[in-house]
PQR file with spaces between the fields and no chain letter, atoms N, CA, C, O and H, PARSE charges and radii, in Angstrom:
ATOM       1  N    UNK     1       0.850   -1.181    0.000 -0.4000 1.5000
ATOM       2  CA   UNK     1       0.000    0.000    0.000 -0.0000 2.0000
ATOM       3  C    UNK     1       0.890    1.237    0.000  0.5500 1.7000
ATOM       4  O    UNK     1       1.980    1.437    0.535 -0.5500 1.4000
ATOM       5  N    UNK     2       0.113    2.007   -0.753 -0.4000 1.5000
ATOM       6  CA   UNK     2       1.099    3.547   -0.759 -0.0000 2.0000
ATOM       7  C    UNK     2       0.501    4.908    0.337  0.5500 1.7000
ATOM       8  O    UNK     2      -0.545    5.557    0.349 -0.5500 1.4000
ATOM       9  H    UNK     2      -0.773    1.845   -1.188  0.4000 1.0000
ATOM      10  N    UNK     3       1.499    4.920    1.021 -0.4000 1.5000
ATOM      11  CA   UNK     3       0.671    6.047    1.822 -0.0000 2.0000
ATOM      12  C    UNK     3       1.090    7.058    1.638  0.5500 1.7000
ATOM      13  O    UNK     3       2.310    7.227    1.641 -0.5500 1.4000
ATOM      14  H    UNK     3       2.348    4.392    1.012  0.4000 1.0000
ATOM      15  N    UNK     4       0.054    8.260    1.373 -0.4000 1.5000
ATOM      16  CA   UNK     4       0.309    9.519    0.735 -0.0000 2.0000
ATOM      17  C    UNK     4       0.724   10.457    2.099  0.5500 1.7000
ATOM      18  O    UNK     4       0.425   10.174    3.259 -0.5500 1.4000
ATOM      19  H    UNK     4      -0.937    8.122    1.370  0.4000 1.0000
ATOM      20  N    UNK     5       1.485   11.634    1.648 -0.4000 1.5000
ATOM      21  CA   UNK     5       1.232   12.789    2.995 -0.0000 2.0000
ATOM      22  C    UNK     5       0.949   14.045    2.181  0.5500 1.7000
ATOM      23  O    UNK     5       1.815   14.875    1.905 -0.5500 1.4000
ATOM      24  H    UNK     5       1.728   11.864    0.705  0.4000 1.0000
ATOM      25  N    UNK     6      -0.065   14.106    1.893 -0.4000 1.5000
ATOM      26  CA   UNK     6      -1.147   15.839    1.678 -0.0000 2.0000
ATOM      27  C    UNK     6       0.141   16.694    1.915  0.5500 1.7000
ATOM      28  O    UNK     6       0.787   17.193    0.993 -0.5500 1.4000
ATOM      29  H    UNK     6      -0.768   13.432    2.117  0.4000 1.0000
ATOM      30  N    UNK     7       0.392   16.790    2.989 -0.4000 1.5000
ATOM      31  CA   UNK     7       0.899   18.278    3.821 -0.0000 2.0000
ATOM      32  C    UNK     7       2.503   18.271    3.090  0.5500 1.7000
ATOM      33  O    UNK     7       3.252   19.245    3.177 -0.5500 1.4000
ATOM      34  H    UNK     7      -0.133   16.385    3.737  0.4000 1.0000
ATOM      35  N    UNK     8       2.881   16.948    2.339 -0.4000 1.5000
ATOM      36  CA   UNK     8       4.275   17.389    1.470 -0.0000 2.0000
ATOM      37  C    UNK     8       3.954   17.229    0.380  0.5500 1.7000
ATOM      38  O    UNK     8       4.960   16.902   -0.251 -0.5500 1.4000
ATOM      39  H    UNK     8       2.273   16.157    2.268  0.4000 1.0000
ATOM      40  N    UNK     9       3.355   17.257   -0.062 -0.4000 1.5000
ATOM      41  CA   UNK     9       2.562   16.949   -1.686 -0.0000 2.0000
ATOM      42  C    UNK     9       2.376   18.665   -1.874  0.5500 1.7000
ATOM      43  O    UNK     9       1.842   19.464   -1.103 -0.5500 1.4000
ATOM      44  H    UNK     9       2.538   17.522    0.450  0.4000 1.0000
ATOM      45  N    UNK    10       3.239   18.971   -3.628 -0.4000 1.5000
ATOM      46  CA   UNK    10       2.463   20.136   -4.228 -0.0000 2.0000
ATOM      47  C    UNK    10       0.981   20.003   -4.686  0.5500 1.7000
ATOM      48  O    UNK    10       0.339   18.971   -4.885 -0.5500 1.4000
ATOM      49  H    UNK    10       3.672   18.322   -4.254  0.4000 1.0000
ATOM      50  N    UNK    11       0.596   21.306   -4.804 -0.4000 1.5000
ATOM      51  CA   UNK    11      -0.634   21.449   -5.246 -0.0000 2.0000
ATOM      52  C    UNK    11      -0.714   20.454   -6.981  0.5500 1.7000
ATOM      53  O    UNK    11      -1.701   19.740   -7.157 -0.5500 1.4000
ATOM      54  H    UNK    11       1.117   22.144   -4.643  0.4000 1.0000
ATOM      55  N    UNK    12      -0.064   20.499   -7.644 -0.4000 1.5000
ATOM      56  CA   UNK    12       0.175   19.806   -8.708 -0.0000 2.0000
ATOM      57  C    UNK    12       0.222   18.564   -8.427  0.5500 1.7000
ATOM      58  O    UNK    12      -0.454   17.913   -9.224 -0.5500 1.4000
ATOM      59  H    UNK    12       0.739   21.078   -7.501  0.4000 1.0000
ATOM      60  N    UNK    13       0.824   17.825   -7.486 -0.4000 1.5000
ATOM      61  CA   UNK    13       1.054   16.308   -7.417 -0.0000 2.0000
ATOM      62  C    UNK    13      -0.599   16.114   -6.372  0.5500 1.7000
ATOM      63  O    UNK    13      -1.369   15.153   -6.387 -0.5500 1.4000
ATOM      64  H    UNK    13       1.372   18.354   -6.838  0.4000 1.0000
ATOM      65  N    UNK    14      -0.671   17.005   -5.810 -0.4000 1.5000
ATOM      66  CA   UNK    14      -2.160   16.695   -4.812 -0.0000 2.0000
ATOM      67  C    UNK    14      -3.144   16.373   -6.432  0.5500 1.7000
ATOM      68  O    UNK    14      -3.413   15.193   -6.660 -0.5500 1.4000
ATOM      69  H    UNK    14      -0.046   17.785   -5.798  0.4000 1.0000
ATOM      70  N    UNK    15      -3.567   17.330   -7.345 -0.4000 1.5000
ATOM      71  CA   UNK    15      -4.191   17.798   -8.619 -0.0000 2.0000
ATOM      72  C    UNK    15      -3.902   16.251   -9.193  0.5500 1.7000
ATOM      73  O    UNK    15      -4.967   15.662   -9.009 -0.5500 1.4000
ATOM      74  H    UNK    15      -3.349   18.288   -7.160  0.4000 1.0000
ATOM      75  N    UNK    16      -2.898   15.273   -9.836 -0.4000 1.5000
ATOM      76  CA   UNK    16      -2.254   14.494  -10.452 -0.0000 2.0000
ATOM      77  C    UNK    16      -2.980   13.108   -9.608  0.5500 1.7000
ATOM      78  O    UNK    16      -3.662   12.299  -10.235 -0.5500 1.4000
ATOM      79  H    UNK    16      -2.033   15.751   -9.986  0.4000 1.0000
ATOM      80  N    UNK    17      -2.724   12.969   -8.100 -0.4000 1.5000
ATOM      81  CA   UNK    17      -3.229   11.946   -7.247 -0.0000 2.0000
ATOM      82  C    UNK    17      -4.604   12.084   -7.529  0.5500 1.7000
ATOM      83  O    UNK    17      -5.092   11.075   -8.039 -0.5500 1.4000
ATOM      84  H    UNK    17      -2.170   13.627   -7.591  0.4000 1.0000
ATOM      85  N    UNK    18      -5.761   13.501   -7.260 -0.4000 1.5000
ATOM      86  CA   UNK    18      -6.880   13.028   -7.723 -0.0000 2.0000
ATOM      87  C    UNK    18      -7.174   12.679   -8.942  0.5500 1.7000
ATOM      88  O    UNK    18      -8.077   11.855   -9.084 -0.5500 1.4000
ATOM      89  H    UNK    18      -5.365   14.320   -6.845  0.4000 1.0000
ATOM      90  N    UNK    19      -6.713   13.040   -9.738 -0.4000 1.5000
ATOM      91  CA   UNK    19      -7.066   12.503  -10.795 -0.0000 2.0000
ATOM      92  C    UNK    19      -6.585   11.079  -11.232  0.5500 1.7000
ATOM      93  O    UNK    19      -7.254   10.574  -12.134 -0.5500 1.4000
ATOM      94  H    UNK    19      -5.979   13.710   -9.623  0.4000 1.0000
ATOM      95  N    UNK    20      -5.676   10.444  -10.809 -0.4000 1.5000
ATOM      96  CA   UNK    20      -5.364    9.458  -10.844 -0.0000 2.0000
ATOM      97  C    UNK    20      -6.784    8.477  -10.171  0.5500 1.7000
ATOM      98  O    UNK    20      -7.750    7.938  -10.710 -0.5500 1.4000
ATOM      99  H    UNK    20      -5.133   10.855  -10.077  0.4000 1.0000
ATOM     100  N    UNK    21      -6.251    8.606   -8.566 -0.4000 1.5000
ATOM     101  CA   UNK    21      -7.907    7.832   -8.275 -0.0000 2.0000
ATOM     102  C    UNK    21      -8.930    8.055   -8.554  0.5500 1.7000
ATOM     103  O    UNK    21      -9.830    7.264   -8.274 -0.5500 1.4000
ATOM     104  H    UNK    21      -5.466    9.045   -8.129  0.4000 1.0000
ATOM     105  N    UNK    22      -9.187    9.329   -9.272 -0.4000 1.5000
ATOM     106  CA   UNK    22     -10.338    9.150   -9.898 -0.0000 2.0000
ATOM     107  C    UNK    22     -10.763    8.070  -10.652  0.5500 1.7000
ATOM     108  O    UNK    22     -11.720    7.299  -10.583 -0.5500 1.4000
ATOM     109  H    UNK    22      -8.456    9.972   -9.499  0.4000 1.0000
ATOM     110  N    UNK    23      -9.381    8.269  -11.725 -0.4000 1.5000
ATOM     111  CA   UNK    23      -9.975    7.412  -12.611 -0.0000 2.0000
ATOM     112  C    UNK    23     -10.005    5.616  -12.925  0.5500 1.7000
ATOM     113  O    UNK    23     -10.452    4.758  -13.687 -0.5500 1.4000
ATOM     114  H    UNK    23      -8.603    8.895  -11.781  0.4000 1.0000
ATOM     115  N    UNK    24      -9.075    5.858  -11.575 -0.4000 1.5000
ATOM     116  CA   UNK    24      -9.107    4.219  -11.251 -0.0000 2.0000
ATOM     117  C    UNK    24     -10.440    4.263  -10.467  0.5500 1.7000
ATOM     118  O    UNK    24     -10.526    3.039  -10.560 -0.5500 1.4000
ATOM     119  H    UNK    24      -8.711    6.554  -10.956  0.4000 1.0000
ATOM     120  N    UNK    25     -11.266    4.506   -9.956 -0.4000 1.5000
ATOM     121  CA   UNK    25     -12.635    5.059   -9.342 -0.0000 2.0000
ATOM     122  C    UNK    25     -13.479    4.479  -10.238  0.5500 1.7000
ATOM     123  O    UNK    25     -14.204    3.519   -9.974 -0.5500 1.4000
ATOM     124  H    UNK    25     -11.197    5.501   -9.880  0.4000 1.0000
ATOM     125  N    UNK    26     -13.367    5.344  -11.889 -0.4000 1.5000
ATOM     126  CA   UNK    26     -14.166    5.431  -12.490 -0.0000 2.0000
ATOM     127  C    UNK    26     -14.484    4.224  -13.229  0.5500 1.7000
ATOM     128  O    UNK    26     -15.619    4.096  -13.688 -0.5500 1.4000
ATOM     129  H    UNK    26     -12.778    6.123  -12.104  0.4000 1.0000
ATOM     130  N    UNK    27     -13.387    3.103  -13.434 -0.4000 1.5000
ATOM     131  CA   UNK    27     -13.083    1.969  -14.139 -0.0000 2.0000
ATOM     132  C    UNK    27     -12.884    0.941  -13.856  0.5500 1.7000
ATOM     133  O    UNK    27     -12.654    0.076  -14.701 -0.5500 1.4000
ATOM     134  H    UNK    27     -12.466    3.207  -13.061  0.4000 1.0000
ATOM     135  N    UNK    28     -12.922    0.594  -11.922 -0.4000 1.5000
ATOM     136  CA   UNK    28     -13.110   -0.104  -11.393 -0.0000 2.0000
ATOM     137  C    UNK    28     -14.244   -0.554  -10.184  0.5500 1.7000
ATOM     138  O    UNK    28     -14.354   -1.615   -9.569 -0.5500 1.4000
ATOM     139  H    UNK    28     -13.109    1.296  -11.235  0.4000 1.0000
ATOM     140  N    UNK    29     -14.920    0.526  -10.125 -0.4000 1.5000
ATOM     141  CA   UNK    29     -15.922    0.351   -9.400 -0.0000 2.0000
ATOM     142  C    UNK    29     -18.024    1.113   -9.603  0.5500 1.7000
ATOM     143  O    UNK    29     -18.620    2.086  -10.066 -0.5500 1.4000
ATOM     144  H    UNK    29     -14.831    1.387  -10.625  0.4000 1.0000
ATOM     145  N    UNK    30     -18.191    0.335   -9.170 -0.4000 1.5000
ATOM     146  CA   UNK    30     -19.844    0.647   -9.639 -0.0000 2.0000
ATOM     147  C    UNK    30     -20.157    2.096   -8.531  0.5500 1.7000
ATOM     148  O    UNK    30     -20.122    2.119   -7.301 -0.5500 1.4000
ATOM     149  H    UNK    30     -17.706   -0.455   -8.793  0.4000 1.0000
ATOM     150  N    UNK    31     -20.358    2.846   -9.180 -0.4000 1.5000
ATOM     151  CA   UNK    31     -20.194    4.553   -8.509 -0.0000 2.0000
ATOM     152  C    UNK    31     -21.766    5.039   -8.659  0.5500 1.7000
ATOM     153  O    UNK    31     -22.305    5.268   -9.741 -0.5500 1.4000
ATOM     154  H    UNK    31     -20.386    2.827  -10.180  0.4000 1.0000
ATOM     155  N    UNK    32     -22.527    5.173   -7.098 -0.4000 1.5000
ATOM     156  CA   UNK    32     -23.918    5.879   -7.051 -0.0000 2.0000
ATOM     157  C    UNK    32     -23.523    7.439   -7.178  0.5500 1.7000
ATOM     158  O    UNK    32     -22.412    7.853   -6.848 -0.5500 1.4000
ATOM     159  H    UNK    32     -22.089    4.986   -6.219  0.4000 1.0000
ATOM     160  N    UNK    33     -24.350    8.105   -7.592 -0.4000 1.5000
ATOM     161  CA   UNK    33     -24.011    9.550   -7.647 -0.0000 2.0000
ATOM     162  C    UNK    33     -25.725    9.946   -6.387  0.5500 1.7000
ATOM     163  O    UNK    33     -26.765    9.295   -6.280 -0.5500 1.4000
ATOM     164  H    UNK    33     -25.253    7.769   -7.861  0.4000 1.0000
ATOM     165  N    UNK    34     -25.435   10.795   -5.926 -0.4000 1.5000
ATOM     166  CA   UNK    34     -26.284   11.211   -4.845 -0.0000 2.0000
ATOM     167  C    UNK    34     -27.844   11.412   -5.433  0.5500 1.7000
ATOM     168  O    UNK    34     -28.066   11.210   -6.627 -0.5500 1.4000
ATOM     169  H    UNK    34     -24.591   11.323   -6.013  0.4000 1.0000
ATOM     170  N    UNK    35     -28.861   11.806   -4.553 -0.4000 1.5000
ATOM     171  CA   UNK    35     -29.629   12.223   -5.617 -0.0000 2.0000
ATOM     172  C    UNK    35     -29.948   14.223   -5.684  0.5500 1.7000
ATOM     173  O    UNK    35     -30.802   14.869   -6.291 -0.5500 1.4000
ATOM     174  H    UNK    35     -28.681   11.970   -3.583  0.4000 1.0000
ATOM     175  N    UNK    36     -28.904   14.619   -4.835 -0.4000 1.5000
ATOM     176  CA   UNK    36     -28.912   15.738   -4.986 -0.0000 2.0000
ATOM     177  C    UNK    36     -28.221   16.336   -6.839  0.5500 1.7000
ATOM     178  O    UNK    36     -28.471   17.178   -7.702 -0.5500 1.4000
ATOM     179  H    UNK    36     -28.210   14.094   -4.342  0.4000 1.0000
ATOM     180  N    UNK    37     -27.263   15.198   -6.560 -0.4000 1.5000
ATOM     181  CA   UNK    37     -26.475   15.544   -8.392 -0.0000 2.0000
ATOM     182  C    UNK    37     -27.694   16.457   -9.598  0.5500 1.7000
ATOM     183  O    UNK    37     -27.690   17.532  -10.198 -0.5500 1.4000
ATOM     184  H    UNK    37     -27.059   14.514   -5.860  0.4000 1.0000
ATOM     185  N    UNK    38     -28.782   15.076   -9.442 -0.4000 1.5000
ATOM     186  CA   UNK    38     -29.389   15.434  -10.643 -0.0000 2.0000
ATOM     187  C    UNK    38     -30.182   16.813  -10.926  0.5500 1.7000
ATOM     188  O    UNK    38     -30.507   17.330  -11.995 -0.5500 1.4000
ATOM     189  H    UNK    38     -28.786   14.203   -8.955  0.4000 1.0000
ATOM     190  N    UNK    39     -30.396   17.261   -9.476 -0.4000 1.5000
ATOM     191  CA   UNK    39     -31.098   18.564   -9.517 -0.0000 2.0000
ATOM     192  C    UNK    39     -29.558   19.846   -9.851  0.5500 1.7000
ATOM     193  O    UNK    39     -29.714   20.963  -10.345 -0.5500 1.4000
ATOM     194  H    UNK    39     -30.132   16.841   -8.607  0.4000 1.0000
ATOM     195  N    UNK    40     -28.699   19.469   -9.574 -0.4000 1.5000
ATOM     196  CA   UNK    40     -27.046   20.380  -10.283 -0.0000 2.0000
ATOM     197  C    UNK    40     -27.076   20.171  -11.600  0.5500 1.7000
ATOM     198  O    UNK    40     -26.383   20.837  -12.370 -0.5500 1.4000
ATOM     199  H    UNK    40     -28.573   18.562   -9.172  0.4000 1.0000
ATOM     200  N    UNK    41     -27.826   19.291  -11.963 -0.4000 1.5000
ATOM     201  CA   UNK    41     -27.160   18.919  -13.274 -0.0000 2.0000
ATOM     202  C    UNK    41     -28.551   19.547  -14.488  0.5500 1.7000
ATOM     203  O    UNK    41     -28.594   20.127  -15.573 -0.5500 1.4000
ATOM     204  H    UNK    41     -28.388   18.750  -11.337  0.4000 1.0000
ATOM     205  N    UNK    42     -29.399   19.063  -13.606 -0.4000 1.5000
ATOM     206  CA   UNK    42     -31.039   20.369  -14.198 -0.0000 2.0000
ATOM     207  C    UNK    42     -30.200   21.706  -14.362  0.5500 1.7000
ATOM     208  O    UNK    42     -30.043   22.211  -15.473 -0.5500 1.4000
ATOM     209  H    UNK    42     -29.364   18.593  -12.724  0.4000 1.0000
ATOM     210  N    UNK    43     -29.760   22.160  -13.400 -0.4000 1.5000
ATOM     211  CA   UNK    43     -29.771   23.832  -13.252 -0.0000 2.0000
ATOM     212  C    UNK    43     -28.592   23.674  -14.374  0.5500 1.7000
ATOM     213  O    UNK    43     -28.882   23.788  -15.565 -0.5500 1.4000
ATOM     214  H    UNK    43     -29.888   21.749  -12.497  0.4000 1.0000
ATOM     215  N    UNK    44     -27.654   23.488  -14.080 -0.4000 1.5000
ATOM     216  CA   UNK    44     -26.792   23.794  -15.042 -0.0000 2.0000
ATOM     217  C    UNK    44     -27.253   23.533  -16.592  0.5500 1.7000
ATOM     218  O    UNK    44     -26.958   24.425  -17.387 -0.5500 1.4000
ATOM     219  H    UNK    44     -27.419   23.395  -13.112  0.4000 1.0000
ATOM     220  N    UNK    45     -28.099   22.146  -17.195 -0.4000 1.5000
ATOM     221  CA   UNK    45     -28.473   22.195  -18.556 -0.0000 2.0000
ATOM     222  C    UNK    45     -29.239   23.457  -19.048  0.5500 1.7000
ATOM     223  O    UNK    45     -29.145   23.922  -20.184 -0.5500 1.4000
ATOM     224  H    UNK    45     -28.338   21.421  -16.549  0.4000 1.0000
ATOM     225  N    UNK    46     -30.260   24.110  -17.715 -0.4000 1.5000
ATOM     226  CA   UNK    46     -30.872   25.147  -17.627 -0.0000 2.0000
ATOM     227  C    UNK    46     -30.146   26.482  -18.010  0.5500 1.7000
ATOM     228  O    UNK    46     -30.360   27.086  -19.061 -0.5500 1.4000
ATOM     229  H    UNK    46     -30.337   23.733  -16.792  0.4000 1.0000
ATOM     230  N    UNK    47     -29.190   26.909  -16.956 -0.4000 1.5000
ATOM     231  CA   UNK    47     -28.381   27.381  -17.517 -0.0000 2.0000
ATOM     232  C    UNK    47     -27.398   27.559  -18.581  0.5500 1.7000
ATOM     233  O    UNK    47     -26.640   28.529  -18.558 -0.5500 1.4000
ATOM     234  H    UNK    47     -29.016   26.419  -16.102  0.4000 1.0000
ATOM     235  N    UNK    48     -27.353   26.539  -19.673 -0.4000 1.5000
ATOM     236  CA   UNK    48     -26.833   26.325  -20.982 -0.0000 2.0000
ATOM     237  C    UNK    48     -27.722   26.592  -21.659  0.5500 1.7000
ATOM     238  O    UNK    48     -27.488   27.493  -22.465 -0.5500 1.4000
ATOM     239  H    UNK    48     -27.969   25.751  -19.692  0.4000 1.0000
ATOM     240  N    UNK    49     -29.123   25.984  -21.684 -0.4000 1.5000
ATOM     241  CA   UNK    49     -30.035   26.580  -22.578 -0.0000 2.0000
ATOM     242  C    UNK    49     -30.785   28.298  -22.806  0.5500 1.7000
ATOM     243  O    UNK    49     -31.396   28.885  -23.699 -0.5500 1.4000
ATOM     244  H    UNK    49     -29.313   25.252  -21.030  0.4000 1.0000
ATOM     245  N    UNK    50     -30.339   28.576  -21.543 -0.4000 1.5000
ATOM     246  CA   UNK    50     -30.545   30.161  -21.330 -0.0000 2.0000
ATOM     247  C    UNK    50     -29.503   31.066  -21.885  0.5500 1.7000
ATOM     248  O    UNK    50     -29.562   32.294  -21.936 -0.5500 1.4000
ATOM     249  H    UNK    50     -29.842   28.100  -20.817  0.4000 1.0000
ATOM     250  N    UNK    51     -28.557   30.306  -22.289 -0.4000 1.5000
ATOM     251  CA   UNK    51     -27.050   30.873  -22.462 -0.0000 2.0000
ATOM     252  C    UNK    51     -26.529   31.737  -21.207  0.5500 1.7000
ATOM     253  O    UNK    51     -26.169   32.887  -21.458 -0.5500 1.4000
ATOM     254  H    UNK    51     -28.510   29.308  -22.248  0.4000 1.0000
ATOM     255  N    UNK    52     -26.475   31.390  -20.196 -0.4000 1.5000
ATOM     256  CA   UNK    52     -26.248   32.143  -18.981 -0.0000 2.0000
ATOM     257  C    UNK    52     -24.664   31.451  -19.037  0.5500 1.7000
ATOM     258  O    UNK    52     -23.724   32.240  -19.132 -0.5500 1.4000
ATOM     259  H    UNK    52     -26.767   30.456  -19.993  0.4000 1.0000
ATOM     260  N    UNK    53     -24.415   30.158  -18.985 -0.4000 1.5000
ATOM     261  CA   UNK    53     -23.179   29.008  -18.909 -0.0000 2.0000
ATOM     262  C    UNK    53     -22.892   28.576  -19.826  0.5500 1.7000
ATOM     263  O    UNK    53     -23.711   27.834  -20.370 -0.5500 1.4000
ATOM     264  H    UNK    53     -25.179   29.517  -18.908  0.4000 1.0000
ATOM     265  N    UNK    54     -21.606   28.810  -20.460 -0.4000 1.5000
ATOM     266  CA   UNK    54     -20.962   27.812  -21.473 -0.0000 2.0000
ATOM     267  C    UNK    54     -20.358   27.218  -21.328  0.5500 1.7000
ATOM     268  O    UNK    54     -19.552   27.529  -20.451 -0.5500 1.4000
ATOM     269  H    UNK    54     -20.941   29.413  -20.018  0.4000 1.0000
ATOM     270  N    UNK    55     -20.159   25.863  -21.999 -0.4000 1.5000
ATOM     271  CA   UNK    55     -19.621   24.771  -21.894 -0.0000 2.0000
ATOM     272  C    UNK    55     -18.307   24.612  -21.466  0.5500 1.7000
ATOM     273  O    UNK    55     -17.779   25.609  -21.958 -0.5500 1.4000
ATOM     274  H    UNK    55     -20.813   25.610  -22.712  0.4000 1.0000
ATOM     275  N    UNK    56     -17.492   24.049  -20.908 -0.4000 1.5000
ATOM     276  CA   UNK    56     -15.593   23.920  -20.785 -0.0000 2.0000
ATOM     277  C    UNK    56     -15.408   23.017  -21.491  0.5500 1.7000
ATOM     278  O    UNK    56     -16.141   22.028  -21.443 -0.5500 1.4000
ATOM     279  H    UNK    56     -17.922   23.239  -20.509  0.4000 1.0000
ATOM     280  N    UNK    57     -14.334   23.118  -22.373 -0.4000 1.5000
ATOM     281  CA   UNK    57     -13.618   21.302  -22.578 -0.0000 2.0000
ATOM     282  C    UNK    57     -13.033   20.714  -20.982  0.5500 1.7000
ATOM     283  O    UNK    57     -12.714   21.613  -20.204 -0.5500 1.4000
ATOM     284  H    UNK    57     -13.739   23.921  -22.412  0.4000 1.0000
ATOM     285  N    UNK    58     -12.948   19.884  -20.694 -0.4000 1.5000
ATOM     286  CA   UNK    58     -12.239   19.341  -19.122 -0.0000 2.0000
ATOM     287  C    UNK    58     -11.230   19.481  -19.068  0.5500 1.7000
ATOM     288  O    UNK    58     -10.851   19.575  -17.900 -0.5500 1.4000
ATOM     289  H    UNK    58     -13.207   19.154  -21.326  0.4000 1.0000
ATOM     290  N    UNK    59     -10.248   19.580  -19.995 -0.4000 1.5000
ATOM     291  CA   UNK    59      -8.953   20.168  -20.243 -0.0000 2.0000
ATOM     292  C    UNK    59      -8.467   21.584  -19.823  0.5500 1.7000
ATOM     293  O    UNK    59      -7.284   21.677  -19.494 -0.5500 1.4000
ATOM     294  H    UNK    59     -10.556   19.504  -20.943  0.4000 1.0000
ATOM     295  N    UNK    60      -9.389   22.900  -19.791 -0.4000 1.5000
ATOM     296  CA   UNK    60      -9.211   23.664  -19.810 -0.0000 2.0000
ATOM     297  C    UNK    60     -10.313   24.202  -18.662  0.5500 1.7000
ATOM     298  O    UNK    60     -10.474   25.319  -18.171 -0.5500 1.4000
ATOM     299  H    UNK    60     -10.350   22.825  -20.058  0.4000 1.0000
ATOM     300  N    UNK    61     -11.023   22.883  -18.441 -0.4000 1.5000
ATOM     301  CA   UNK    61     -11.393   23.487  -16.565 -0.0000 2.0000
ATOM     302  C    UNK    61     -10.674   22.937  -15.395  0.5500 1.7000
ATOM     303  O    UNK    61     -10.764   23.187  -14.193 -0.5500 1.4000
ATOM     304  H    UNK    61     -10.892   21.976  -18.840  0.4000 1.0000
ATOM     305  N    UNK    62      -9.845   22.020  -16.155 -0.4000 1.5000
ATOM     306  CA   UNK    62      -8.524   21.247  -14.766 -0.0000 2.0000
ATOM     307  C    UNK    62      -7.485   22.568  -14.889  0.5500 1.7000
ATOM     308  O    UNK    62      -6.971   23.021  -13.867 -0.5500 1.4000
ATOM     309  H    UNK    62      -9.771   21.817  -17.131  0.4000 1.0000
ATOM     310  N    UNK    63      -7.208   23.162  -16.233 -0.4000 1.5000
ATOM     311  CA   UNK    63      -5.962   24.157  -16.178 -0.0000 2.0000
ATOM     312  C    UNK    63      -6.544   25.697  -15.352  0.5500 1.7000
ATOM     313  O    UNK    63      -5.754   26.409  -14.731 -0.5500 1.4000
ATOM     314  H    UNK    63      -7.626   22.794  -17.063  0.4000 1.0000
ATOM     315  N    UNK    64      -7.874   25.992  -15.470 -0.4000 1.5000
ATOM     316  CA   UNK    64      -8.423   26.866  -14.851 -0.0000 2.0000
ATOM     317  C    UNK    64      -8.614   26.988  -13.152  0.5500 1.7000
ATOM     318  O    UNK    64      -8.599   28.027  -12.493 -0.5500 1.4000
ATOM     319  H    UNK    64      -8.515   25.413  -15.974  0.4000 1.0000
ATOM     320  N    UNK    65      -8.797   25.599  -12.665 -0.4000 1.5000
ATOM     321  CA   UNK    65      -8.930   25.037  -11.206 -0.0000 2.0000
ATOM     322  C    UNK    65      -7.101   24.941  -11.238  0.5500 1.7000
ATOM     323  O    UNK    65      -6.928   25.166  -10.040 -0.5500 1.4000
ATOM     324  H    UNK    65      -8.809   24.755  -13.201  0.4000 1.0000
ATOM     325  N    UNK    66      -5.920   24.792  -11.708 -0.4000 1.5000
ATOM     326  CA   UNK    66      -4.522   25.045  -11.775 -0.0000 2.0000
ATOM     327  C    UNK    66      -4.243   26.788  -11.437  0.5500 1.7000
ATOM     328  O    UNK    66      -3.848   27.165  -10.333 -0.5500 1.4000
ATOM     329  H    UNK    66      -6.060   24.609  -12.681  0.4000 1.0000
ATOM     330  N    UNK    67      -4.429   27.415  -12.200 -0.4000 1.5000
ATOM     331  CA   UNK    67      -4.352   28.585  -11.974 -0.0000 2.0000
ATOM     332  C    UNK    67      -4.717   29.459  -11.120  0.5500 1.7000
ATOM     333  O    UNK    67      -4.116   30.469  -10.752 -0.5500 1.4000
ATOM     334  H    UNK    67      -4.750   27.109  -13.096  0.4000 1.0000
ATOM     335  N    UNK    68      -6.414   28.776  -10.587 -0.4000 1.5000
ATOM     336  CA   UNK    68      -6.627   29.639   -9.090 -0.0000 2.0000
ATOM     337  C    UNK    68      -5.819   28.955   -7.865  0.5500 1.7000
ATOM     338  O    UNK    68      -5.805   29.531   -6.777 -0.5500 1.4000
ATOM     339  H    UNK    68      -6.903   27.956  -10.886  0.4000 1.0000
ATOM     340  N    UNK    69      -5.270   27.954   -8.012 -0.4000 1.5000
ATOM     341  CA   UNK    69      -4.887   27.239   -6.775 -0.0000 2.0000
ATOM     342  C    UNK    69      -3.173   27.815   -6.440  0.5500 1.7000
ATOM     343  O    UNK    69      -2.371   27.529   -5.550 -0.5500 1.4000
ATOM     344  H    UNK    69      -5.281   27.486   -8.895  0.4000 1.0000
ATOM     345  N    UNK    70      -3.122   28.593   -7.435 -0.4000 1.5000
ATOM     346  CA   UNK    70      -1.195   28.544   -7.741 -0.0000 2.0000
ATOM     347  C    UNK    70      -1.172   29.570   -6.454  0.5500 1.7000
ATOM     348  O    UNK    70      -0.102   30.011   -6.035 -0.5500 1.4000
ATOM     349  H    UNK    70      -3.772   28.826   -8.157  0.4000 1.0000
C-alpha cells in the first residue's frame, strides 16, 4: 500500500493523485451519484439553454482550477 502525505505533496502532485484515483474510481468500481447531483445537473443544462453558462472542454477546466490554486 502507498501512503500519501497531503501536507508534502504540491498542489500539482495533490491535482495528479486526484485525478489518478479518480480514474481508477471510475473503471473499477460501480459509482452511485447522490440524488442531490441530478437537480445540479437540471440547473446547469438550464443554464446552458438560457445561455447564462458555457460549456468547458475538461482540459481547460482542470488548467483553470490550476491557476486559481497557484
Amino acid at each position: 500500500m502507498i501512503a500519501l502525505s497531503p501536507e508534502k505533496m504540491t498542489t500539482a502532485e495533490k491535482l495528479q493523485a486526484m485525478e489518478l484515483l479518480w480514474s481508477d474510481l471510475c473503471s473499477h468500481s460501480q459509482l452511485t451519484t447522490p440524488d442531490w447531483h441530478q437537480t445540479v445537473l437540471e440547473k446547469r443544462h438550464q443554464q446552458r439553454e438560457n445561455g447564462t453558462q458555457q460549456p468547458m472542454a475538461w482540459s481547460e477546466a482542470k488548467e483553470a482550477i490550476r491557476q486559481r490554486t497557484r
